[in-house]
C-alpha positions as CSV (number, residue, x, y, z in Angstrom):
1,X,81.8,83.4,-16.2
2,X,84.0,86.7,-15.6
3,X,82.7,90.1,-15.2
4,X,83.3,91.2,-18.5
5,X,80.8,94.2,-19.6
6,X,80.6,95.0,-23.1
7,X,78.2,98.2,-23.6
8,X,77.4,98.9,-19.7
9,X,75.6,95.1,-20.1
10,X,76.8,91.7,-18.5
11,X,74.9,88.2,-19.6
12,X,74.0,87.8,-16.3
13,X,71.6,90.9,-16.4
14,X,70.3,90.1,-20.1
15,X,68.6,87.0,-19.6
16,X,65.9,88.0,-17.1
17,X,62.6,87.0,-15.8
18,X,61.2,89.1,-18.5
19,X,63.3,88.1,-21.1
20,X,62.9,84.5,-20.1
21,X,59.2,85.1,-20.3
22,X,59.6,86.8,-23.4
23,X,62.0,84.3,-25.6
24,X,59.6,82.0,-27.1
25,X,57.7,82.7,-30.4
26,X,56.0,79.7,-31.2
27,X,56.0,79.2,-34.5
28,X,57.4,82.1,-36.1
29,X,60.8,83.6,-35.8
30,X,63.9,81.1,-35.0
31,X,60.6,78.8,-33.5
32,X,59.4,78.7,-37.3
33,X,59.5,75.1,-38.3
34,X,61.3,75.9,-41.6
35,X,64.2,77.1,-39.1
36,X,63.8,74.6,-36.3
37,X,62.9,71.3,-38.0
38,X,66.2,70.7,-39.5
39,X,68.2,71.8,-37.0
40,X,66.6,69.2,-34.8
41,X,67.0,66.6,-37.6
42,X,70.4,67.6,-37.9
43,X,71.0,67.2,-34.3
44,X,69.3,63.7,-33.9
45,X,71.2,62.3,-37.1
46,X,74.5,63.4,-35.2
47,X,73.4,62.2,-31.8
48,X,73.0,58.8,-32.8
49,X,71.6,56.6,-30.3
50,X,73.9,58.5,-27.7
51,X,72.8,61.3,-25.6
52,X,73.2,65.1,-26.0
53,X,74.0,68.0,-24.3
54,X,73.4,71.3,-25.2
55,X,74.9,74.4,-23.7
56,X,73.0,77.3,-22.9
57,X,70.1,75.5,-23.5
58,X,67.5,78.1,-22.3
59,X,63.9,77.3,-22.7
60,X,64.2,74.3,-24.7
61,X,63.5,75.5,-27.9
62,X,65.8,72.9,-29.6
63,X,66.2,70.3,-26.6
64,X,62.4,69.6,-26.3
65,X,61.6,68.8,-29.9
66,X,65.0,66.7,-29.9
67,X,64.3,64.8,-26.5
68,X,60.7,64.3,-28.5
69,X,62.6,62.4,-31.4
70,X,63.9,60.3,-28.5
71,X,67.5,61.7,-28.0
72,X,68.4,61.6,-24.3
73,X,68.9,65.5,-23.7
74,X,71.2,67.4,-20.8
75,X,71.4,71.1,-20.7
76,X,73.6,73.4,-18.9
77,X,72.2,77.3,-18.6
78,X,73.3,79.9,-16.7
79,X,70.1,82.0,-16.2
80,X,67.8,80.7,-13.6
81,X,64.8,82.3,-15.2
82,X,65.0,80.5,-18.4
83,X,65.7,77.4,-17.1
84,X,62.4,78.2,-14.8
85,X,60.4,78.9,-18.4
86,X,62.0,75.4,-19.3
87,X,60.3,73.9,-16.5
88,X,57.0,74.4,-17.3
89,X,57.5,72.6,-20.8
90,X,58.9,69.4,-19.6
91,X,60.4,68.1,-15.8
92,X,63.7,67.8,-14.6
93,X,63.3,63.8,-14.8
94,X,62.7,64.4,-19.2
95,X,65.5,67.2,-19.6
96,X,68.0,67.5,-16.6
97,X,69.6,71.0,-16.4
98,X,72.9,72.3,-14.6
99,X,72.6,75.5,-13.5
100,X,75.9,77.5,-14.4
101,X,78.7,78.3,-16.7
102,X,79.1,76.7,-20.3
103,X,82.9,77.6,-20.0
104,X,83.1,75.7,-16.6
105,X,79.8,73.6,-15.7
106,X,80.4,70.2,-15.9
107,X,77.2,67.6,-16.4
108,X,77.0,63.8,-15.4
109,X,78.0,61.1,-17.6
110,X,79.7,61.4,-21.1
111,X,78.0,62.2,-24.7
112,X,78.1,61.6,-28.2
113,X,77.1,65.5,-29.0
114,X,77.1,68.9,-27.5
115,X,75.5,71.3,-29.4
116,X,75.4,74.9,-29.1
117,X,72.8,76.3,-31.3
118,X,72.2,80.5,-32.7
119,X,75.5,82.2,-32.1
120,X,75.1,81.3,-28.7
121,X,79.0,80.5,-28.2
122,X,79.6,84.9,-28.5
123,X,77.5,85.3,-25.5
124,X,80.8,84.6,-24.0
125,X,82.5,88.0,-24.3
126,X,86.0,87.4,-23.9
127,X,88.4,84.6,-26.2
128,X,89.5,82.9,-23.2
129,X,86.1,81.7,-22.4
130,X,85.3,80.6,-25.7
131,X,88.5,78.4,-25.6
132,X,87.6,76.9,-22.1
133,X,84.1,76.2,-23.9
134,X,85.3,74.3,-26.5
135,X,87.7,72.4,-23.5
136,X,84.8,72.0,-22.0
137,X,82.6,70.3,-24.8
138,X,85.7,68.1,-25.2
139,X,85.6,66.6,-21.1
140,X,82.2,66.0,-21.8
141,X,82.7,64.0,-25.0
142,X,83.0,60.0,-25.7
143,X,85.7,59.6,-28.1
144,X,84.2,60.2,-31.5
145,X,82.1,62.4,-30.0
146,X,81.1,65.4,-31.8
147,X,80.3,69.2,-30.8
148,X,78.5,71.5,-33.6
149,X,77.9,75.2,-33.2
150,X,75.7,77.0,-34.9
151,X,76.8,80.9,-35.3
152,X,77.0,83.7,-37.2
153,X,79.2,85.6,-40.0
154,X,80.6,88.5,-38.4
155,X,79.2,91.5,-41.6
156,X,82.6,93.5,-41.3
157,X,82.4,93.9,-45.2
158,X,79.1,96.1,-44.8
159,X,80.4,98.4,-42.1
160,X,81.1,101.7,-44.5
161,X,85.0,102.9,-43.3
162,X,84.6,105.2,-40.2
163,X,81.5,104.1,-39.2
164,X,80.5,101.5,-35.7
165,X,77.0,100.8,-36.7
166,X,74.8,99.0,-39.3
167,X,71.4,97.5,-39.8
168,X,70.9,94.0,-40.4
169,X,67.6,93.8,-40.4
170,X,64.6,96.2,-40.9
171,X,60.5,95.3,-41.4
172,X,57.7,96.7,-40.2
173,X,57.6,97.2,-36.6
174,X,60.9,96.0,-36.3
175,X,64.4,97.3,-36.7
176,X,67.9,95.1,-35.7
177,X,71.1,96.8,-35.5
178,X,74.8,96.6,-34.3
179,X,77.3,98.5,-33.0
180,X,80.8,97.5,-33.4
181,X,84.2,97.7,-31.8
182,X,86.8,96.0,-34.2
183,X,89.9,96.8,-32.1
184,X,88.1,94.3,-29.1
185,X,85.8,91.8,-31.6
186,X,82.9,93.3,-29.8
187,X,79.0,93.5,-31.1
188,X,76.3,95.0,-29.0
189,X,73.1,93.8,-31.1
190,X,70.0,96.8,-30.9
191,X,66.7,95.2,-31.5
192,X,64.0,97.8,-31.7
193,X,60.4,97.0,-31.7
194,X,57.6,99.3,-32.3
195,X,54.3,100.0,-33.3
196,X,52.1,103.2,-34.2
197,X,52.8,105.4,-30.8
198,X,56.0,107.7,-30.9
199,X,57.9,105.1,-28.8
200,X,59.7,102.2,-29.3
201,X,61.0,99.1,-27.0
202,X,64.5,98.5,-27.3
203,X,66.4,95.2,-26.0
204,X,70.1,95.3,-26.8
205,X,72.7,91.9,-26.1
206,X,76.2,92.0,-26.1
207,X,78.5,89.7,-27.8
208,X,82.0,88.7,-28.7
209,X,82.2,87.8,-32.0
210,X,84.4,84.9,-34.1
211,X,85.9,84.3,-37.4
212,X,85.1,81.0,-38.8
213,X,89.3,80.3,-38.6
214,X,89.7,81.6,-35.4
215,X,86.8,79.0,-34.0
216,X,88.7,76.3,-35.6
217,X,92.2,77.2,-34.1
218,X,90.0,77.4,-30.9
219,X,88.7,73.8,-31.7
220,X,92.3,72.6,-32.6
221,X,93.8,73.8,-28.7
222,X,90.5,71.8,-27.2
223,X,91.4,68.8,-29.4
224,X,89.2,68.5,-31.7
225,X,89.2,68.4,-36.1
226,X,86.6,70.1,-38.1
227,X,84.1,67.5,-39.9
228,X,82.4,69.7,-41.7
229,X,81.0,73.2,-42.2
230,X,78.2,74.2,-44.0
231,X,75.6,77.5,-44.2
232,X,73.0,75.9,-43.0
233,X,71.4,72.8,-40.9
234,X,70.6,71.4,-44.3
235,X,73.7,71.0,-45.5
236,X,73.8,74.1,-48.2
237,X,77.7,74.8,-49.4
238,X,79.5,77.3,-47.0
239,X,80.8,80.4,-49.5
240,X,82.2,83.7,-48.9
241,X,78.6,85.0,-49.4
242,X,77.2,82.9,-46.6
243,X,75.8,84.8,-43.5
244,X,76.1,82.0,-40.7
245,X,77.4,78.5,-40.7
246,X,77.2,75.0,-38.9
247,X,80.3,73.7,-38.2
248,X,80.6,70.2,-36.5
249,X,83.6,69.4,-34.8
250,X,84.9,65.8,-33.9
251,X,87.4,64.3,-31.2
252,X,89.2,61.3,-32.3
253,X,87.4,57.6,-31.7
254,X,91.2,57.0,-30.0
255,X,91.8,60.2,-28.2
256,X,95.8,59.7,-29.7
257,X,94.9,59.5,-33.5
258,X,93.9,63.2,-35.0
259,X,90.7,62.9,-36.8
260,X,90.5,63.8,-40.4
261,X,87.4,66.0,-42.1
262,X,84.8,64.2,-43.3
263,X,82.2,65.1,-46.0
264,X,78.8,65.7,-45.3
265,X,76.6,62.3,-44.9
């Protein structure tokens, strides 16, 4: 990964021993069931009776429910501290992990699926490195082999004229909030936590986001055809309206025929 900074912040200094120790929320939050059940159903349906590899696979929040359904899992991560948090949830035998780059890390063997799940793909801050990712899901692939991400709308349309920052989410205790640079498709996300003292925690990530037809001319260079695209893992109808997607991409089953779109099964 290059030493891009986006708002004084690298990845390589965001996911810490304390955020590592920090990411799960069993049961509530992106661990909800509602939320992670059908992603992992989802996953397993595409998987077949292949094996999967996610990148950036952190503490396992998606590949240890899915290697539970019986879906060989790989991950690749680049933060040593989450893939330690990841280790004491299952061993290296159940889930093997590469430790490095999901632009460059290469992983034994070839799969039916790579996944890369909650707009995990902008964690890459510069477009060259989302290309080599999708290059790099493609090495990895068996022909017919499919590679779904899972990311988010960039909210342009809310962003008054003039302005660089708006909230996206506010509740009790709880206030989330970007800053944007259009000119650079930049996002530094604020999350603010806080309870009935004066002060407040503050975590902030930075991020490169991506138009839904720029990730699929980034798809097209790595070789692949969009299947399908829909707002959720259920298989809801992507509109104009929708906040995130799921796209799954597809390499042809002979490498020198282009594959078509499919719909949803």
């Amino acid at each position: 990964m290059s030493t891009t900074i986006v708002g004084g912040m690298q990845q390589e200094e965001i996911w810490d021993v304390d955020a590592a120790q920090g990411y799960d929320t069993p049961g509530t939050g992106m661990f909800a069931p509602e939320v992670l059940g059908p992603a992992v159903d989802r996953l397993a349906e595409l998987a077949g009776d292949g094996r999967a590899l996610e990148f950036a696979i952190g503490t396992g929040r998606v590949a240890v429910p899915l290697a539970g359904r019986g879906v060989p899992v790989t991950g690749i991560e680049l933060s040593s501290p989450m893939i330690d948090q990841l280790r004491t949830k299952v061993d290296e035998a159940t889930i093997p992990v590469i430790a490095g780059d999901m632009a460059t890390a290469l992983a034994p063997g070839k799969y039916t699926l790579v996944y890369l799940v909650f707009n995990t793909i902008s964690n890459l801050l510069t477009q060259a490195e989302q290309v080599e990712c999708f290059r790099n899901a493609a090495r990895h692939l068996t022909p017919g082999g499919r590679f779904v991400i899972e990311l988010w709308v960039p909210e342009l349309r809310k962003l008054p004229p003039g302005q660089q920052a708006m909230v996206w989410h506010c509740e009790p205790g709880y206030i989330g909030l970007d800053t944007y640079d259009v000119l650079r498709q930049h996002v530094v996300s604020h999350h603010f936590s806080f309870g009935e003292s004066k002060q407040a925690q503050l975590v902030r990530s930075p991020h490169r986001y991506i138009w839904p037809a720029e990730l699929d001319l980034m798809a097209q260079l790595a070789g692949f055809a969009l299947e399908t695209r829909h707002a959720d893992w259920a298989g809801a109808d992507f509109t104009a309206e929708s906040r995130s997607h799921v796209s799954v991409y597809r390499v042809p089953p002979d490498p020198a025929q282009p594959q078509l779109p499919q719909d949803f099964q």
